[in-house]
N, C-alpha and C positions, 0 to 999 in steps of 0.2 A: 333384392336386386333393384336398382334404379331402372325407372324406362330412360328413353331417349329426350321426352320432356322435362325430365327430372332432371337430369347430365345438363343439359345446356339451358336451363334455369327458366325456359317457355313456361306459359300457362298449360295445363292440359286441356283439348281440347272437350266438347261440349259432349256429353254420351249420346248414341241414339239415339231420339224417342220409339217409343214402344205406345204405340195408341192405343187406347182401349172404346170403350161404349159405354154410356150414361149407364145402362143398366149393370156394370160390373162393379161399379161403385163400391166398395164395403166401407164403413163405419171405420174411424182413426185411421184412415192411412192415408198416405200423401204420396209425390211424386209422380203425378197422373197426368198424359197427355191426351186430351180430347178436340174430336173436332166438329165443331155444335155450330148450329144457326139461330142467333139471335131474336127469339118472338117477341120482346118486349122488353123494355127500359126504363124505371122510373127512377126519377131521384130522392137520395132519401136525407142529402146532409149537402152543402153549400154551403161553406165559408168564406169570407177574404180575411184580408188581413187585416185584425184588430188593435193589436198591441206593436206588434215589431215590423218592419219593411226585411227584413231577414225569415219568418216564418210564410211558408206556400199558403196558396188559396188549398185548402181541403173540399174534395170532391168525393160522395160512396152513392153510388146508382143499384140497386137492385133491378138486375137483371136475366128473367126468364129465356135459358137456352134448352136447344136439345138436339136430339138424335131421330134416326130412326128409333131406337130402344126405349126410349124416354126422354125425358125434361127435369132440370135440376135448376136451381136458383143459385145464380153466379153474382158475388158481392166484389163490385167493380171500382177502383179507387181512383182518383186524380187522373193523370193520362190515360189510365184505361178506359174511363169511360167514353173519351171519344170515340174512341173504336169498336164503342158495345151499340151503333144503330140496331133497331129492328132491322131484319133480312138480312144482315150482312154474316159471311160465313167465315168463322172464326177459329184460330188452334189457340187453346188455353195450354200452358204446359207449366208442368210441376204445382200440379193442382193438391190442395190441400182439405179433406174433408171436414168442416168444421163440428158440423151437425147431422144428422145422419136420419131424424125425423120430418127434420124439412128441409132434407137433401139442399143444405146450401156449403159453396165452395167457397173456395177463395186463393190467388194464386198469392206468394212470399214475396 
């Protein structure tokens, strides 16, 4: 049976989130919304543009967040990293676990 976004050809809209805590983390899973405070930012790659005026400046920051539960290392790309200062409190969503030893993230 079709929904009502189906029928009249809309997007569906966006699911819930469902937050969880640094420390529920488990190992391979993805689709995690968390909401962490910034401790630290460094950068780990800077590019511009070399070859083409068509390929982006590439930007990835390693970034130290957390909770009250815990701290997890969020790998932060291009536009993201301007919004990864220290202190600033942020929602990560559809987080993806890459590493599960050195709790690092990374959102799609």
């Amino acid at each position: 049976m079709a929904t009502n976004a189906q029928q009249s050809g809309a997007k569906p809209g966006l699911r819930k989130p469902v937050f969880i805590k640094v420390d529920n983390l488990k190992p391979g899973t993805n689709g995690h919304t968390l909401t962490v405070k910034v401790l630290n930012s460094n950068t780990v790659l800077q590019k511009g543009r070399s070859v083409s005026q068509h390929l982006r400046n590439t930007r990835i920051s390693e970034c130290l967040v957390g909770d009250e539960t815990g701290m997890i290392l969020f790998t932060a790309r291009n536009d993201q990293v301007d919004l990864m200062q220290p202190g600033a409190t942020v929602i990560l969503r559809d987080l993806s676990l890459v590493e599960y030893e050195l709790v690092n993230v990374a959102v799609e």
